[in-house]
PDB file with SEQRES, HELIX, SHEET and CRYST1 records, atoms N, CA, C and O in Angstrom:
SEQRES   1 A   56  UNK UNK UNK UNK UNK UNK UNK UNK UNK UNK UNK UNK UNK          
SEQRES   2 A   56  UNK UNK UNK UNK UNK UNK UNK UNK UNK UNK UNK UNK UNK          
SEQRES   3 A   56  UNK UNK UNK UNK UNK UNK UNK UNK UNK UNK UNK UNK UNK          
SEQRES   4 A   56  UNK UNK UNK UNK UNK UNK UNK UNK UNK UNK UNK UNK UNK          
SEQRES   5 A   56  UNK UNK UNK UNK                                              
HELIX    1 AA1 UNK A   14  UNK A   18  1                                   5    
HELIX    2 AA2 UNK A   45  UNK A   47  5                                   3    
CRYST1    1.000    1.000    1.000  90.00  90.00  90.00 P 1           1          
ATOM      1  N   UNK A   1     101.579  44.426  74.067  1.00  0.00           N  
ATOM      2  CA  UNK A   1     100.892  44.022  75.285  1.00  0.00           C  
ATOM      3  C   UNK A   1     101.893  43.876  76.424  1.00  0.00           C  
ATOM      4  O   UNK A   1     102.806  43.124  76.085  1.00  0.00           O  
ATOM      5  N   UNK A   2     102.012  44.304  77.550  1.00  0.00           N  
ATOM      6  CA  UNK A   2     102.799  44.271  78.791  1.00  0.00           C  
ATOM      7  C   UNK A   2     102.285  42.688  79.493  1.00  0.00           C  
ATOM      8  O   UNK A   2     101.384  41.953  79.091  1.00  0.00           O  
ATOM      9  N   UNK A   3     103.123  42.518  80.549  1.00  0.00           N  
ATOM     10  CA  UNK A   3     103.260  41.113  80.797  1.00  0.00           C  
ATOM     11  C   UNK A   3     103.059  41.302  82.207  1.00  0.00           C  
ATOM     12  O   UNK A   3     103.819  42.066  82.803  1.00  0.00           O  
ATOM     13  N   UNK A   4     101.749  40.459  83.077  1.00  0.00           N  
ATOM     14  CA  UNK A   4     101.429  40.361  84.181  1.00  0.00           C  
ATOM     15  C   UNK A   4     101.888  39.223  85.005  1.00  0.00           C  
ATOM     16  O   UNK A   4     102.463  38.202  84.629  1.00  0.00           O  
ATOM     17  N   UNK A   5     101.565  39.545  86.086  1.00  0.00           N  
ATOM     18  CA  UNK A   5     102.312  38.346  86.960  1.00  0.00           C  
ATOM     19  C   UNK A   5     100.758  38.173  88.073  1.00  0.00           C  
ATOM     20  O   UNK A   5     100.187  39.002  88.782  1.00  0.00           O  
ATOM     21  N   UNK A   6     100.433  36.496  87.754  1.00  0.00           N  
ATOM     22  CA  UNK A   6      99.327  36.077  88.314  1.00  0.00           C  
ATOM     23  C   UNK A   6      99.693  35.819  90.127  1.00  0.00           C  
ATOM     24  O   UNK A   6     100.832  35.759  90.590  1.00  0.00           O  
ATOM     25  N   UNK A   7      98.906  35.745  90.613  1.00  0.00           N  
ATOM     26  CA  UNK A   7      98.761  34.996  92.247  1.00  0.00           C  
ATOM     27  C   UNK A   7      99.437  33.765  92.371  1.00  0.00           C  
ATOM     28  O   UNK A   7      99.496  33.438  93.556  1.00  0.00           O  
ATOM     29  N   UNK A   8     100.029  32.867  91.526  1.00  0.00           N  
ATOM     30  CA  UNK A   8     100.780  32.285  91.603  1.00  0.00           C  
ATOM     31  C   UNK A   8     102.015  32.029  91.895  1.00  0.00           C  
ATOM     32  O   UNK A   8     102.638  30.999  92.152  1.00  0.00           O  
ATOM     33  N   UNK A   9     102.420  33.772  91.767  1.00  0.00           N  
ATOM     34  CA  UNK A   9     104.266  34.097  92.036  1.00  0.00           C  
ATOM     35  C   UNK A   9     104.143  33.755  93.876  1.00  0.00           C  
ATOM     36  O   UNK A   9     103.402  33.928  94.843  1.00  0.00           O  
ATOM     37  N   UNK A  10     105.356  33.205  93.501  1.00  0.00           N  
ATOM     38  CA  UNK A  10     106.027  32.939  94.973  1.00  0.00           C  
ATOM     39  C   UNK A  10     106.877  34.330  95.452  1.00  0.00           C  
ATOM     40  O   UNK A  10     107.317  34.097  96.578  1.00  0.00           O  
ATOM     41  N   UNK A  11     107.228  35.559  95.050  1.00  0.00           N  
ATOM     42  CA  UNK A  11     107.743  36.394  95.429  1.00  0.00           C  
ATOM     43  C   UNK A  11     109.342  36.227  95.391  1.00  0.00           C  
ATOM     44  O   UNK A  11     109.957  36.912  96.208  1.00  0.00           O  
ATOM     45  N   UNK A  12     110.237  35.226  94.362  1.00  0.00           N  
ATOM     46  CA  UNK A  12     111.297  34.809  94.987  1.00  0.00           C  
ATOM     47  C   UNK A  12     112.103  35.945  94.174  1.00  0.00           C  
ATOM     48  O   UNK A  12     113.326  36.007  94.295  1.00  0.00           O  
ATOM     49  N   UNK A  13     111.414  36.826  93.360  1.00  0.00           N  
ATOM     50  CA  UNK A  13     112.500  37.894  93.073  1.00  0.00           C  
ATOM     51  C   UNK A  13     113.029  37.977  91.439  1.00  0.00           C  
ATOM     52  O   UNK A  13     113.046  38.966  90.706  1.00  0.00           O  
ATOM     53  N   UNK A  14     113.430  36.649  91.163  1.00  0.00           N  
ATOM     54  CA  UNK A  14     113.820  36.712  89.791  1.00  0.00           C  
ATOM     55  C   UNK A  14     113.555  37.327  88.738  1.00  0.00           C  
ATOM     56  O   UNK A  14     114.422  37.945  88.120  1.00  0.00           O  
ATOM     57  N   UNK A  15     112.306  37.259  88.359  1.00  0.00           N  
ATOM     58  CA  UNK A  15     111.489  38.292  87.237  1.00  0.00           C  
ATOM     59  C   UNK A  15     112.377  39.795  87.374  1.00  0.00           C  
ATOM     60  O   UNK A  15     113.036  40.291  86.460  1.00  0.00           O  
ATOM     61  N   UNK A  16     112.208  40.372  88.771  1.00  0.00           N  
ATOM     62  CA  UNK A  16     112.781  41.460  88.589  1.00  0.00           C  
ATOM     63  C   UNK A  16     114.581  41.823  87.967  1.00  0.00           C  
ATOM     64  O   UNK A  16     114.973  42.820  87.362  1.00  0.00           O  
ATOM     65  N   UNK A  17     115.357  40.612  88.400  1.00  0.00           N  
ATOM     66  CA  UNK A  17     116.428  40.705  88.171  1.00  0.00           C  
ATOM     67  C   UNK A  17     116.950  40.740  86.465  1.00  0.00           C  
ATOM     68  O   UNK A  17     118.050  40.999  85.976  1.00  0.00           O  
ATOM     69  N   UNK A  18     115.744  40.388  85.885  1.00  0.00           N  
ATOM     70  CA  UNK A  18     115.587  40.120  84.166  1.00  0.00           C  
ATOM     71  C   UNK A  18     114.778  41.051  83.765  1.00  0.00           C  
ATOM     72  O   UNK A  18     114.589  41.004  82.550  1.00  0.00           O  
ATOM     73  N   UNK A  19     114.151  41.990  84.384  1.00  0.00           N  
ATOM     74  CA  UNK A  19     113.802  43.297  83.621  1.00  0.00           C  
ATOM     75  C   UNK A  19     114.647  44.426  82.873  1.00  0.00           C  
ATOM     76  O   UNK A  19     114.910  45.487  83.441  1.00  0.00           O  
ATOM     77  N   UNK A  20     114.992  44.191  81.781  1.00  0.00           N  
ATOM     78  CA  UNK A  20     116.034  45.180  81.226  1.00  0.00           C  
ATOM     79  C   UNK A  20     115.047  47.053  81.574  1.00  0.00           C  
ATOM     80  O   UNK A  20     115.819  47.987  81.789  1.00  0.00           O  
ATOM     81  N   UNK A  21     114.112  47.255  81.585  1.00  0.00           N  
ATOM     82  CA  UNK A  21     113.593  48.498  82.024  1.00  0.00           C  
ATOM     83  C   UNK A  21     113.284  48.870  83.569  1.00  0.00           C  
ATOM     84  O   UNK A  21     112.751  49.942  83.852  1.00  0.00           O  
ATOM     85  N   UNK A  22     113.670  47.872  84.599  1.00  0.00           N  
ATOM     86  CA  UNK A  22     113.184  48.098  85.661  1.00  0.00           C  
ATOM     87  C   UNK A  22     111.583  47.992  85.948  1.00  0.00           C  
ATOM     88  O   UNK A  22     111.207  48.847  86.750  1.00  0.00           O  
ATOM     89  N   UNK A  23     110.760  47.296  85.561  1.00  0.00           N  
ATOM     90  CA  UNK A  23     109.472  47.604  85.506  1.00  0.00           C  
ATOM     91  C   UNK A  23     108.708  46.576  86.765  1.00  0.00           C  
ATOM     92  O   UNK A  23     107.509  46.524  87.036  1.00  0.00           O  
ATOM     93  N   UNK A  24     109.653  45.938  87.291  1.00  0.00           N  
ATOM     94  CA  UNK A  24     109.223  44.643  87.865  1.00  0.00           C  
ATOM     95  C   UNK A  24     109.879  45.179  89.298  1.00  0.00           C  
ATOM     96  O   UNK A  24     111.040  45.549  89.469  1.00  0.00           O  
ATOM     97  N   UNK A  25     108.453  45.093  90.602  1.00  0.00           N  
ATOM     98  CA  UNK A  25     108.846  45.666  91.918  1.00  0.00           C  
ATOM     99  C   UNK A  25     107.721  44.779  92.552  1.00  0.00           C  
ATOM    100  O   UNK A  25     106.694  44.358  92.020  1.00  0.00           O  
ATOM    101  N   UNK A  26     108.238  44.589  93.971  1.00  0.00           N  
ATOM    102  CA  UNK A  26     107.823  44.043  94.966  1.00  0.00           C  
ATOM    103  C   UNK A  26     106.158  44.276  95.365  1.00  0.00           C  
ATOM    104  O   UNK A  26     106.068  45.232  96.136  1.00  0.00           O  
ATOM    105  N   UNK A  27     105.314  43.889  95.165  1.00  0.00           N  
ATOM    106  CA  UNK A  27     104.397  44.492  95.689  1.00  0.00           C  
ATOM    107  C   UNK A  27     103.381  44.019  97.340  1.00  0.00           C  
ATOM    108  O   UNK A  27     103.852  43.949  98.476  1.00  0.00           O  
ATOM    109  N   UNK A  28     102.369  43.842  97.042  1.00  0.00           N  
ATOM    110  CA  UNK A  28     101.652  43.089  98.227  1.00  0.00           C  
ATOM    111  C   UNK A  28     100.992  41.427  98.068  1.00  0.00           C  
ATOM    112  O   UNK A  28      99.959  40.873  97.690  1.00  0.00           O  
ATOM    113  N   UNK A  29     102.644  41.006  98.757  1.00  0.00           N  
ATOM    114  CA  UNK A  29     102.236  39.359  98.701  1.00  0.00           C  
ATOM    115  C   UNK A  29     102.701  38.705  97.243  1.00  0.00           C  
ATOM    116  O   UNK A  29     102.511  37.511  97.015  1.00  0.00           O  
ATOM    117  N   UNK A  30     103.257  39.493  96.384  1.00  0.00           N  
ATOM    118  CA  UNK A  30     103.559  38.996  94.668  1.00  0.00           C  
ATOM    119  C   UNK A  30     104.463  40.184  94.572  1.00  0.00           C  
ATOM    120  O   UNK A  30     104.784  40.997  95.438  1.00  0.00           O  
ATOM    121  N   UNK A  31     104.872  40.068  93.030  1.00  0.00           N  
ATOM    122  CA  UNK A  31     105.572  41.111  92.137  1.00  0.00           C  
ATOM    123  C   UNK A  31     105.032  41.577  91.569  1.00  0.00           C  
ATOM    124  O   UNK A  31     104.059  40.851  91.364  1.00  0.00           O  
ATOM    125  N   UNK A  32     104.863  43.073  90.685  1.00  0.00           N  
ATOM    126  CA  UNK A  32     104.155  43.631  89.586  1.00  0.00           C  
ATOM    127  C   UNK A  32     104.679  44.335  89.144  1.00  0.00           C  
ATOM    128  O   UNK A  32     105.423  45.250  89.499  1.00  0.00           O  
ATOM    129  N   UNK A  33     104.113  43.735  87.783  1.00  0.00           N  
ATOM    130  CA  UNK A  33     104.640  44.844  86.181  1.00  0.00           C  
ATOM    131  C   UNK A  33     104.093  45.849  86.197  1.00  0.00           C  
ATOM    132  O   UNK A  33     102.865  45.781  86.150  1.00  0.00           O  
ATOM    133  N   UNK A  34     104.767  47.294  86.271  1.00  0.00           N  
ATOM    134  CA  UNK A  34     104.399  48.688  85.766  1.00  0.00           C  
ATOM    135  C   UNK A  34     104.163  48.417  83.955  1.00  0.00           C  
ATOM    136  O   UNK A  34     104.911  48.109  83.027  1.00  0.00           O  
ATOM    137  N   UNK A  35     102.830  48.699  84.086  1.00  0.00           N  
ATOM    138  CA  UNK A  35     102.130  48.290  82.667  1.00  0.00           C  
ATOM    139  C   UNK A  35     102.718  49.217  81.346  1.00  0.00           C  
ATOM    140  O   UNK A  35     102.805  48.926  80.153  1.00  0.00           O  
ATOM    141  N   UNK A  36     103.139  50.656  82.212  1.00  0.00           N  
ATOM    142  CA  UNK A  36     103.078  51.737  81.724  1.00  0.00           C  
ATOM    143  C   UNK A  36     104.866  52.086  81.212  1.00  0.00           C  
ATOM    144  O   UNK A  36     105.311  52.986  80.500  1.00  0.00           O  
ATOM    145  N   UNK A  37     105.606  50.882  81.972  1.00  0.00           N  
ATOM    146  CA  UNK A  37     107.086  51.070  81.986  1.00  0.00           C  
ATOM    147  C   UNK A  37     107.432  49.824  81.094  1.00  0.00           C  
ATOM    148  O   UNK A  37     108.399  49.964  80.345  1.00  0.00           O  
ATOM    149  N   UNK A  38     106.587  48.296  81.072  1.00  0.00           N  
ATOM    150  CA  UNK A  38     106.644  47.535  80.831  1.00  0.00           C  
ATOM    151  C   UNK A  38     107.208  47.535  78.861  1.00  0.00           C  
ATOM    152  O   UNK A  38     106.684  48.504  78.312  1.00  0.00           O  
ATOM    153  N   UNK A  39     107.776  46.988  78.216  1.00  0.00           N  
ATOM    154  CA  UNK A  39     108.647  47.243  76.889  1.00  0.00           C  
ATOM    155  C   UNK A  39     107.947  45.714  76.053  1.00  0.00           C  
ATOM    156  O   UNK A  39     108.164  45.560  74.851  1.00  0.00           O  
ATOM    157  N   UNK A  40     107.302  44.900  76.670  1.00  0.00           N  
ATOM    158  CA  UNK A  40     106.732  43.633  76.428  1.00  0.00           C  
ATOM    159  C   UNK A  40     108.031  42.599  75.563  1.00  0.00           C  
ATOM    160  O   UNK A  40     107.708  41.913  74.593  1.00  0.00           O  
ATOM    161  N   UNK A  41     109.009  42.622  75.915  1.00  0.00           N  
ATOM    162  CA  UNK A  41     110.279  41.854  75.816  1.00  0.00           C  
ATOM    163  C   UNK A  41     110.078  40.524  76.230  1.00  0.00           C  
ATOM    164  O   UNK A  41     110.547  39.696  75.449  1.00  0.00           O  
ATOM    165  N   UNK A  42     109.688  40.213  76.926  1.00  0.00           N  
ATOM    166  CA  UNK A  42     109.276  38.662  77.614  1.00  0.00           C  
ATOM    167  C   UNK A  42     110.584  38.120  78.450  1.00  0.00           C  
ATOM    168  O   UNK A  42     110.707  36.951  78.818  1.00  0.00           O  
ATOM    169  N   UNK A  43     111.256  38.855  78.617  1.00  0.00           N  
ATOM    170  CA  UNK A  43     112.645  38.599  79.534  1.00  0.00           C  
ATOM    171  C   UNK A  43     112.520  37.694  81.247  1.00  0.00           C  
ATOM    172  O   UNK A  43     113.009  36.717  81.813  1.00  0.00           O  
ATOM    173  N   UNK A  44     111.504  38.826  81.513  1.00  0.00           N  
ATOM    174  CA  UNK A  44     110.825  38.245  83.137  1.00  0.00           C  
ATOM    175  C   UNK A  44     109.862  36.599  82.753  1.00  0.00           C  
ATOM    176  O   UNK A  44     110.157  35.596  83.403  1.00  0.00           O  
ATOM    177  N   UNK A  45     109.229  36.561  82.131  1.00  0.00           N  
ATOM    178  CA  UNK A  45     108.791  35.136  81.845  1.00  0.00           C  
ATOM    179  C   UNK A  45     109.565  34.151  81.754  1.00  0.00           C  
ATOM    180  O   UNK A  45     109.432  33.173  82.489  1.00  0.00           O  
ATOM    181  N   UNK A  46     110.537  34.243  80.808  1.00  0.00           N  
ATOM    182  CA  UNK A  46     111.596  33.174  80.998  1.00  0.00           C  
ATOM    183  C   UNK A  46     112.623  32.754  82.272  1.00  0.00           C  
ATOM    184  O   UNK A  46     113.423  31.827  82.396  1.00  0.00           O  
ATOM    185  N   UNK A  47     112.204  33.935  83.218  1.00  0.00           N  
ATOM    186  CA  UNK A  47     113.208  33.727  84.743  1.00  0.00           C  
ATOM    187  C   UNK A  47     111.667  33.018  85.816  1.00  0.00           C  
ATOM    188  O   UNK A  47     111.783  32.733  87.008  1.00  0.00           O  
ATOM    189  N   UNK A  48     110.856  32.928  85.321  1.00  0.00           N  
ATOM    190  CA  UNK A  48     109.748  32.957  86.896  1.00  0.00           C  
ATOM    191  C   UNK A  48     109.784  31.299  86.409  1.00  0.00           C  
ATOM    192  O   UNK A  48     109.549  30.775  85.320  1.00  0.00           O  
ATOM    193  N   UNK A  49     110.317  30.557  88.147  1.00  0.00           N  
ATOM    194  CA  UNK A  49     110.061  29.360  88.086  1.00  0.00           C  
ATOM    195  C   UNK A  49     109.290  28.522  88.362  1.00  0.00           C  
ATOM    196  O   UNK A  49     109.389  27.306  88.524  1.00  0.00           O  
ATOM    197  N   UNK A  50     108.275  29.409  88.431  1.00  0.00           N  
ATOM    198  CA  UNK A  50     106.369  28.843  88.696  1.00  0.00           C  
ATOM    199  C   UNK A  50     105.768  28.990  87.225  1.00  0.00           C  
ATOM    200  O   UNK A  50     104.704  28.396  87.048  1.00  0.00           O  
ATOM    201  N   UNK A  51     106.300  29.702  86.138  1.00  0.00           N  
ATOM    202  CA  UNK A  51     105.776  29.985  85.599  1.00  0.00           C  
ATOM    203  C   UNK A  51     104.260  31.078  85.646  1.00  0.00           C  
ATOM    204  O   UNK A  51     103.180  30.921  85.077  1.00  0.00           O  
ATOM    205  N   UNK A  52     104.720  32.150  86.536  1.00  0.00           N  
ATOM    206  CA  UNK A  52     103.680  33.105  86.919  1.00  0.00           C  
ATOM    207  C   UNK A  52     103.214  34.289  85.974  1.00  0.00           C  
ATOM    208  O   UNK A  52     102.156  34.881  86.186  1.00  0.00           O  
ATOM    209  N   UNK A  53     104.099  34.620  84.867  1.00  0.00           N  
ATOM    210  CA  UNK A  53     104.268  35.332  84.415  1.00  0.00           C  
ATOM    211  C   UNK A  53     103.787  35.095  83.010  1.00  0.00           C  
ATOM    212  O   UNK A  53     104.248  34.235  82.259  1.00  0.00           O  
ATOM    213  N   UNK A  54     102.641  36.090  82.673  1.00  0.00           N  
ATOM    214  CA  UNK A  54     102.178  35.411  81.075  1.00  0.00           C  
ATOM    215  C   UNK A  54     102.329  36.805  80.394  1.00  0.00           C  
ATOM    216  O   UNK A  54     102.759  37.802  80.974  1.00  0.00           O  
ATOM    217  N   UNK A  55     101.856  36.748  78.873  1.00  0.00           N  
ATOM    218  CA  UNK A  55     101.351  38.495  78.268  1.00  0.00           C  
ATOM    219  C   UNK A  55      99.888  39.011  78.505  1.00  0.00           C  
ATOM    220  O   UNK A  55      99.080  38.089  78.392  1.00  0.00           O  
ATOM    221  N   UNK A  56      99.588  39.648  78.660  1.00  0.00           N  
ATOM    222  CA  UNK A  56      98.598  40.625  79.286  1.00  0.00           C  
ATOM    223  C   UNK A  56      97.732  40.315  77.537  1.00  0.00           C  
ATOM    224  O   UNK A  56      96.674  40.881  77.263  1.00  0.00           O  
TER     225      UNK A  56                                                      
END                                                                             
């Protein structure tokens, strides 16, 4: 299962910096997981400090 990022992200970036595949990019107003690139590692969950980030 790939790992989404709810309306809750503050946009501060981190998630992406902990994507070992690159799958995590800026989008409109939040961040989002490429579902399709996503490796379901849980790497980006453990960096989001809202806790925005769950498994799909």
């Amino acid at each position: 299962m790939a790992y989404v990022i709810s309306d809750s992200c503050i946009s501060c970036g981190s998630c992406a910096g902990g994507c070992p595949v690159g799958a995590i990019s800026e989008g409109d107003g939040k961040f989002e997981i490429a579902s399709d690139t996503c490796i379901s590692c849980g790497a980006c969950a453990g960096t989001c400090p809202v806790g925005a980030i769950s498994e799909e």
